[in-house]
KELUM-856472 format. One record per residue (C-alpha): residue in one letter; x, y, z; residue number from 1. Coordinates in pm, 1 decimal, decimal comma, padded with zeros to 6 digits. Each point is the difference from the previous one (the first is absolute). Example, Ala and Ser with C-alpha at 12.3 -4.5 7.8 and 13.67 -1.06 7.14 Angstrom:
// residues 2
+---------+----------+----------+----------+-----+
| residuo |        x |        y |        z | num |
+---------+----------+----------+----------+-----+
|       A |  01230,0 | -00450,0 |  00780,0 |   1 |
|       S |  00137,0 |  00344,0 | -00066,0 |   2 |
+---------+----------+----------+----------+-----+
***
This chain:
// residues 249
+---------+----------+----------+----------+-----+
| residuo |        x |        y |        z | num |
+---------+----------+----------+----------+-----+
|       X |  01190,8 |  01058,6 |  01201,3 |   1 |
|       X | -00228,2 | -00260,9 |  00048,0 |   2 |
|       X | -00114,5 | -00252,7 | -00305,4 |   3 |
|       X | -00240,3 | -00288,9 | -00051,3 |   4 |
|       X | -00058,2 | -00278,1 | -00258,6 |   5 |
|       X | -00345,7 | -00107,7 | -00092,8 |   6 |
|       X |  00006,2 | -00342,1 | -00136,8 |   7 |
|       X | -00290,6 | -00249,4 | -00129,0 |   8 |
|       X |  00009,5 | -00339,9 | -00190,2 |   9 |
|       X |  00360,7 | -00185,2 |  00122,2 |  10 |
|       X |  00101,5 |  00267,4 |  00110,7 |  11 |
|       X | -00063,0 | -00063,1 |  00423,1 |  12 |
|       X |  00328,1 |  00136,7 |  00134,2 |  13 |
|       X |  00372,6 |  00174,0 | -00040,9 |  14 |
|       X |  00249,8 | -00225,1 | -00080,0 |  15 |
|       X |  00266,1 |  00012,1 |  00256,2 |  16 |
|       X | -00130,7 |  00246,5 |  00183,4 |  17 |
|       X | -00096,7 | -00110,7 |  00381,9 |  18 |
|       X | -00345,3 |  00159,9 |  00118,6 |  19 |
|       X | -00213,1 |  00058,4 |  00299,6 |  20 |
|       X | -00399,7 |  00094,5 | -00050,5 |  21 |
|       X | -00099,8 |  00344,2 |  00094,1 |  22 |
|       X | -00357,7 |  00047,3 |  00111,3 |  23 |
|       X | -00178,3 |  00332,1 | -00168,1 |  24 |
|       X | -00319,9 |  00060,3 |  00087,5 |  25 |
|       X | -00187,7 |  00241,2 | -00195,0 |  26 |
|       X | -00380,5 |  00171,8 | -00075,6 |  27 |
|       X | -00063,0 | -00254,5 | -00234,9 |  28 |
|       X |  00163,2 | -00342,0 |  00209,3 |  29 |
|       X |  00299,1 | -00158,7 |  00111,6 |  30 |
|       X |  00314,1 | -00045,8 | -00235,2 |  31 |
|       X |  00295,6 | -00211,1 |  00058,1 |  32 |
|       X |  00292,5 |  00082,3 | -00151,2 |  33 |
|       X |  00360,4 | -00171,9 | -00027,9 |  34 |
|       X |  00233,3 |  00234,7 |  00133,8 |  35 |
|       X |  00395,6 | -00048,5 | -00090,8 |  36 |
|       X |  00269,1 | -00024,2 |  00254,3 |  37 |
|       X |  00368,6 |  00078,7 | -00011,5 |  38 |
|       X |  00132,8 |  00248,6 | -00288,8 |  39 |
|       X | -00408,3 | -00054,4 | -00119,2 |  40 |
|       X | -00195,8 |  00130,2 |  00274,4 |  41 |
|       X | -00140,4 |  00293,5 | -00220,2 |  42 |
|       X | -00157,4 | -00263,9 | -00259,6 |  43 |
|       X | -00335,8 | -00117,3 |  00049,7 |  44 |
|       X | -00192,4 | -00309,9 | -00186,6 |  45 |
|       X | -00344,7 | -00038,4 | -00023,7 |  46 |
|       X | -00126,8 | -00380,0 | -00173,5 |  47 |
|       X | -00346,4 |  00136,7 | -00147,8 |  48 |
|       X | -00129,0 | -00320,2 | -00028,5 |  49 |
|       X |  00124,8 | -00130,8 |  00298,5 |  50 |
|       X |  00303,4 | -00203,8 |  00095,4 |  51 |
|       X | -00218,7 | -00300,5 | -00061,4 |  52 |
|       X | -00141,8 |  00199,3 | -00349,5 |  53 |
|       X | -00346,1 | -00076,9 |  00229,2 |  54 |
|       X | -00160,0 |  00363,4 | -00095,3 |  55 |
|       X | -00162,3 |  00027,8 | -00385,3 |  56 |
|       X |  00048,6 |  00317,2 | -00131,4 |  57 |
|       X | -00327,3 |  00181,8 |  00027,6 |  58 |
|       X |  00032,8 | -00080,6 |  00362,8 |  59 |
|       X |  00315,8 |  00168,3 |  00057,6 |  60 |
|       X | -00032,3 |  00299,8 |  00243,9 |  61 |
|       X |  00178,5 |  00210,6 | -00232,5 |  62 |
|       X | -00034,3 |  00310,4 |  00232,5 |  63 |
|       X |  00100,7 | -00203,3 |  00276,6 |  64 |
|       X |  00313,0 | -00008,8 | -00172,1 |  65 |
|       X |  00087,5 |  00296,8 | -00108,9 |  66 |
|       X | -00101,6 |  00213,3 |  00295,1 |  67 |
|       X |  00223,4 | -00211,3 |  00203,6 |  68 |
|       X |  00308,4 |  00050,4 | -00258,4 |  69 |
|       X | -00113,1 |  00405,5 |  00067,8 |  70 |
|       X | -00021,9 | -00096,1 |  00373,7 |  71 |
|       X |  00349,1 | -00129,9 |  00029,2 |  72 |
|       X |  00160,1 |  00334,6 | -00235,5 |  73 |
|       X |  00069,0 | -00237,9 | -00280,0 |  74 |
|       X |  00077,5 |  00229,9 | -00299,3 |  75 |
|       X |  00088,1 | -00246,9 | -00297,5 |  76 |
|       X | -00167,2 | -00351,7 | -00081,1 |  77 |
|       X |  00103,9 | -00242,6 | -00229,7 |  78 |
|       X | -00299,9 | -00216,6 | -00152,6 |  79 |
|       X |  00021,9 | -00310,8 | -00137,6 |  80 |
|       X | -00254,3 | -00125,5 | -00193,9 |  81 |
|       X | -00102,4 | -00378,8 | -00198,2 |  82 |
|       X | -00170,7 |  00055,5 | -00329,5 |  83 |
|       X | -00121,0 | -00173,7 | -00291,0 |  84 |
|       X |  00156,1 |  00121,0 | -00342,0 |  85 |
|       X | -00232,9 |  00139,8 | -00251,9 |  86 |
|       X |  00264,5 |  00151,0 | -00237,1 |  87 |
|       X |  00346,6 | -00120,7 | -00025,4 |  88 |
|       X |  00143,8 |  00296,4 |  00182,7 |  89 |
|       X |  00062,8 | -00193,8 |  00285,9 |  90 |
|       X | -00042,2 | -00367,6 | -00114,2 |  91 |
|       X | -00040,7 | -00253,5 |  00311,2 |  92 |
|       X |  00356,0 | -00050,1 |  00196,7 |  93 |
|       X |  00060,8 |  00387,1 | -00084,4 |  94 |
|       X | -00031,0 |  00325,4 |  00164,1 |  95 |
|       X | -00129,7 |  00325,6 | -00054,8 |  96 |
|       X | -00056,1 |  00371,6 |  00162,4 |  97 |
|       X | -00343,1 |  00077,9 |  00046,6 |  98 |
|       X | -00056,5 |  00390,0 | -00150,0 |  99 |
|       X | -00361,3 |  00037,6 |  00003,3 | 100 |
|       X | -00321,6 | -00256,8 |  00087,0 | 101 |
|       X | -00346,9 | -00075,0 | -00095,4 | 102 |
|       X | -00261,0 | -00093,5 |  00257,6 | 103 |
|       X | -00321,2 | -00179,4 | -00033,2 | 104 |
|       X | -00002,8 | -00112,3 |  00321,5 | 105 |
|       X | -00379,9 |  00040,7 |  00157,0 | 106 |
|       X | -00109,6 | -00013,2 |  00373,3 | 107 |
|       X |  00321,6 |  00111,0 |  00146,0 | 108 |
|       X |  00068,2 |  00283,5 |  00199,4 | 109 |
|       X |  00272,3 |  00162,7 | -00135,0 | 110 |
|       X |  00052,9 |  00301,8 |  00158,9 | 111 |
|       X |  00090,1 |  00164,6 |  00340,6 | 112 |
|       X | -00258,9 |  00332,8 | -00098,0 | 113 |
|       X | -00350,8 | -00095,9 |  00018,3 | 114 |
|       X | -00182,8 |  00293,3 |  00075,1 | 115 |
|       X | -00117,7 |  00125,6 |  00366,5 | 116 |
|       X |  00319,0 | -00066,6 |  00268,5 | 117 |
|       X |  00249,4 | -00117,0 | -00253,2 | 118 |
|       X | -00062,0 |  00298,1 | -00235,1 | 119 |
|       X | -00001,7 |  00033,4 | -00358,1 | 120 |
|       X |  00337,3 |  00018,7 | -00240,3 | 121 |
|       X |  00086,2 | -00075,0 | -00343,4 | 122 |
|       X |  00331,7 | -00161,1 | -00049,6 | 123 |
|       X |  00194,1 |  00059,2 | -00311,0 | 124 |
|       X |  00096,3 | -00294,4 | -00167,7 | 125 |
|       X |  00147,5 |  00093,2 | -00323,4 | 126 |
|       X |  00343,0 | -00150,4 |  00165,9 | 127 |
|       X | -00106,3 | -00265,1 |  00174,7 | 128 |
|       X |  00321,1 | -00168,0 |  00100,7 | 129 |
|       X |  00307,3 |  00189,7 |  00086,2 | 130 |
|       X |  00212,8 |  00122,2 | -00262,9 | 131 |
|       X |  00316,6 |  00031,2 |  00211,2 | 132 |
|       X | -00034,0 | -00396,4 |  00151,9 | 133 |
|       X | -00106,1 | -00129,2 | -00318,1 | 134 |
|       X |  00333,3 |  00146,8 | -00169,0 | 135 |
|       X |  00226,9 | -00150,6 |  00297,1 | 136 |
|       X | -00190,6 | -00326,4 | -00109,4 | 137 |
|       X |  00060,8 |  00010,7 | -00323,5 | 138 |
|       X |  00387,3 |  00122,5 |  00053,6 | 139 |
|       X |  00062,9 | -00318,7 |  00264,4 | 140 |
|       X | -00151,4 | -00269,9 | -00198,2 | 141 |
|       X |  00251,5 |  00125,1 | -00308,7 | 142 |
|       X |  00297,6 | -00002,0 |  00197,8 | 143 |
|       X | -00075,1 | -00347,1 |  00098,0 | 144 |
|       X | -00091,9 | -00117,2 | -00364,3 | 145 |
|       X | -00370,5 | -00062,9 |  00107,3 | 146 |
|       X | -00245,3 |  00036,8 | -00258,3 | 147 |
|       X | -00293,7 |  00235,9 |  00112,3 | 148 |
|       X | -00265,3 |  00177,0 | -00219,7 | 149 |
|       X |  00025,4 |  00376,2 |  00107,3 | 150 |
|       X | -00393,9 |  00037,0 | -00072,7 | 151 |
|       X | -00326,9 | -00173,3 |  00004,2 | 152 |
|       X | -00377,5 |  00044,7 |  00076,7 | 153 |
|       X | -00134,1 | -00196,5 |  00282,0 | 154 |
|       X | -00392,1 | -00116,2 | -00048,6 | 155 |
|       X | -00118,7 | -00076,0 |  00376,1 | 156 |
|       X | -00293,5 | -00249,5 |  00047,8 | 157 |
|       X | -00244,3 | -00068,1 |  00267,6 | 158 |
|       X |  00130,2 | -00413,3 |  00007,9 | 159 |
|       X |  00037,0 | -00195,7 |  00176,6 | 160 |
|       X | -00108,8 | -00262,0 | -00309,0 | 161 |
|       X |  00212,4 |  00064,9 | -00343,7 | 162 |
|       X | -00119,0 |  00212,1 | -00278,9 | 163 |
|       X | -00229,8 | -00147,6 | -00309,8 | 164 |
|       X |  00206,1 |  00002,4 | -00352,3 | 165 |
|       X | -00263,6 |  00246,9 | -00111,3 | 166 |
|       X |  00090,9 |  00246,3 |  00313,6 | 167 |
|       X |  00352,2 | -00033,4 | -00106,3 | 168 |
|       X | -00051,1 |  00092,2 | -00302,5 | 169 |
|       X | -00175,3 |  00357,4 |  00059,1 | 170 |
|       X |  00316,5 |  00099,5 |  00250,8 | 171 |
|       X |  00201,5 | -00022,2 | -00284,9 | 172 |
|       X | -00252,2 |  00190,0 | -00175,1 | 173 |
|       X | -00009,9 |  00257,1 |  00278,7 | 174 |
|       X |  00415,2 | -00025,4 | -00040,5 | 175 |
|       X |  00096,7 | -00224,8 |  00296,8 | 176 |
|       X |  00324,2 | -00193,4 | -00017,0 | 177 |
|       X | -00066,3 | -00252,9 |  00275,8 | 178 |
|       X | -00238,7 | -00060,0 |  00320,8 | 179 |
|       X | -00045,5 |  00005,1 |  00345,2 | 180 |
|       X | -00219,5 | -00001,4 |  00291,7 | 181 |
|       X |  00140,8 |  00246,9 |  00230,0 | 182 |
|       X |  00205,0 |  00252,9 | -00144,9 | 183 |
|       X | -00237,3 |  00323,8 | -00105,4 | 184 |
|       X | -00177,0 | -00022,9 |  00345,8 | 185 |
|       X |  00396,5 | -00025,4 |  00225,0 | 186 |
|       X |  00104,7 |  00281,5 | -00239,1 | 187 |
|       X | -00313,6 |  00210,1 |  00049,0 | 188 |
|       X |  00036,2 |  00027,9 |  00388,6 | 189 |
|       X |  00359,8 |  00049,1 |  00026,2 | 190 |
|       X | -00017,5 |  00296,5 | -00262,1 | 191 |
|       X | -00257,3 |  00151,2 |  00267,3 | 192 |
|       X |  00219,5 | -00066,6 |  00266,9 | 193 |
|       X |  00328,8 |  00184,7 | -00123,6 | 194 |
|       X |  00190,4 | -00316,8 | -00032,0 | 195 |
|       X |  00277,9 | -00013,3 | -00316,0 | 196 |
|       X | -00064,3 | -00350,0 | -00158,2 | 197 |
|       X |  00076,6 | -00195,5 | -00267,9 | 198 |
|       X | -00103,2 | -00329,6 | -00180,5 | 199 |
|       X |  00141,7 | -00268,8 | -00116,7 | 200 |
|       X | -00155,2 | -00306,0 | -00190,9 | 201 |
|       X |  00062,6 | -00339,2 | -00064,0 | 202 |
|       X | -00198,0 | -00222,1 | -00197,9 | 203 |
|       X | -00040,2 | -00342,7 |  00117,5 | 204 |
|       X | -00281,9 | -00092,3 | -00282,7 | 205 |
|       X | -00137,7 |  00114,2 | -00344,0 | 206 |
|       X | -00361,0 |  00140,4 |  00025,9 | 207 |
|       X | -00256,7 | -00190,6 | -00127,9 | 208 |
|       X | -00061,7 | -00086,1 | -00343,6 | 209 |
|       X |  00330,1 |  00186,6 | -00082,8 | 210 |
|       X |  00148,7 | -00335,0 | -00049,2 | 211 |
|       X | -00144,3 | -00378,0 |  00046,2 | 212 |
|       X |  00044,8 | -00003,9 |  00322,7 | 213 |
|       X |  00136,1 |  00204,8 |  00333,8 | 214 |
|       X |  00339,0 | -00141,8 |  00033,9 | 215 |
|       X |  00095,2 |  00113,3 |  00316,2 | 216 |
|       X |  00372,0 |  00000,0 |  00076,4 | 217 |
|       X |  00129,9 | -00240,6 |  00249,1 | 218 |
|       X |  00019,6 |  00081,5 |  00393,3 | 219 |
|       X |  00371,5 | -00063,1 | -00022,3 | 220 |
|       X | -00012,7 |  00344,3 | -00245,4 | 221 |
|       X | -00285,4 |  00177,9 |  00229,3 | 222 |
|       X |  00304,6 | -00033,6 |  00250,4 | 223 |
|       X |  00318,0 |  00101,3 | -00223,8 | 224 |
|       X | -00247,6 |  00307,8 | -00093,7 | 225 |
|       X | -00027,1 |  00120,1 |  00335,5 | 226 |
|       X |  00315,8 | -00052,5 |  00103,7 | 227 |
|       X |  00134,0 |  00215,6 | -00298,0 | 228 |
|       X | -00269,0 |  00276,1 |  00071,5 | 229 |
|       X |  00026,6 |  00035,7 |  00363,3 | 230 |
|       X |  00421,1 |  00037,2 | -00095,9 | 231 |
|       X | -00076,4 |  00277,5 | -00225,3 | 232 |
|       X | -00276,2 |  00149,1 |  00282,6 | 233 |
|       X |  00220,8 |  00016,0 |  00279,6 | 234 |
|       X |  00254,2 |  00219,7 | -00224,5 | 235 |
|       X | -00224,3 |  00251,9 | -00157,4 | 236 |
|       X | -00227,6 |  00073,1 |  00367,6 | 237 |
|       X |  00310,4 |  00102,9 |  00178,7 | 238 |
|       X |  00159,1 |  00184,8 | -00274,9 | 239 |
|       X |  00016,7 |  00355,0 |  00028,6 | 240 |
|       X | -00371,2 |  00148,0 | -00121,8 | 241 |
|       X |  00050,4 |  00224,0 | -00299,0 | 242 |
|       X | -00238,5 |  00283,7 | -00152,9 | 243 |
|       X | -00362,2 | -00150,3 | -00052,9 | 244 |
|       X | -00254,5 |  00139,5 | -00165,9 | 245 |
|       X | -00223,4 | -00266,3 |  00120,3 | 246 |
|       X | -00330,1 |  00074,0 |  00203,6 | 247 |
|       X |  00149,2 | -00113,1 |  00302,6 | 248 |
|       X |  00127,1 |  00362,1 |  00125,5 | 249 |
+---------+----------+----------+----------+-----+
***
């Protein structure tokens, strides 16, 4: 069974893992993808920022992306995502599961059904992550003592600039426990396409005005973060899939 990891801020490649790019080239452009070797030639990575974090977020050819994870038969994705803490469910240099999002993302096209050729179909997203992933994430990080939220509501922006202490404010209103720029839109698309994913997030910041400044954890921690989430990745993709109610059927 093939498996992919989708990683943004600091997180630009598998640790350990040796890699050659893959070429996909799909309706909506060409995708490169890190392809492991060895024991890991079923995993896939995809940097979507860029390896040189080059590409702001409402540039990202999201359905690039994900048709080219469909393209290649990839089944289960791991996403990691950078956010800014609005509650202290996950405080920054701490980790949570994503179980539902927010978007107020405008301008992008988030969808592979637009009418005419692509046709028109309403995806369920009552469970937008999948239950069965999430719960192998949530058993791995115990055995290894690693603390992990096992819920939280993802607000996803249009960035690339930061959010105004006033904006921050009405997410938590609207019951957001931390932001990001890319999540609802990744999420949206690969619920379309049928692929099993789930989220994880790691704040690097608090959100604006939520204290008197951002304090964004080191790049020494960015690293030690990804290092510890691409461990607990590689276990729970290749485990053996387990009932899922989950859209992705």
């Amino acid at each position: 069974m093939k498996a992919a990891i989708l990683g943004g801020t600091g997180v630009y490649s598998i640790e350990g893992i040796s890699t050659v790019d893959e070429n996909v080239e799909t309706e909506y452009g060409l995708v490169t993808v890190k392809k492991g070797t060895g024991k890991w030639k079923d995993l896939y990575f995809i940097s979507r920022h860029g390896l040189d974090h080059t590409i702001p977020p409402h540039k990202i050819n999201y359905r690039a992306n994900i048709r080219a994870l469909t393209l290649l038969g990839i089944e289960r994705v791991f996403a990691i995502y950078a956010v800014g803490s609005i509650t202290d469910i996950v405080p920054p240099g701490r980790f949570g599961l994503v179980s539902q999002f927010i978007d107020v993302t405008q301008g992008r096209i988030n969808t592979f059904y637009e009418g005419g050729k692509s046709g028109l179909k309403h995806t369920p997203m009552d469970e937008p992550y999948c239950a069965d992933l999430r719960l192998k994430i949530l058993t791995a990080a115990k055995k290894r003592g690693f603390p992990l939220a096992d819920s939280g509501t993802y607000i996803c922006t249009n960035g690339p600039r930061f959010e105004t202490p006033a904006e921050i404010k009405m997410y938590k209103m609207f019951g957001a426990d931390y932001v990001g720029m890319t999540g609802a839109t990744e999420t949206a698309l690969a619920r379309e396409a049928g692929i099993h994913l789930a989220a994880v997030s790691y704040s690097i910041n608090w959100a604006a005005g939520i204290k008197d400044d951002l304090e964004f954890i080191s790049d020494k921690e960015i690293e030690e973060t990804k290092n510890k989430l691409t461990e607990i990745a590689l276990e729970v993709l290749f485990d053996k899939p387990g009932a899922c109610q989950c859209n992705a059927e």
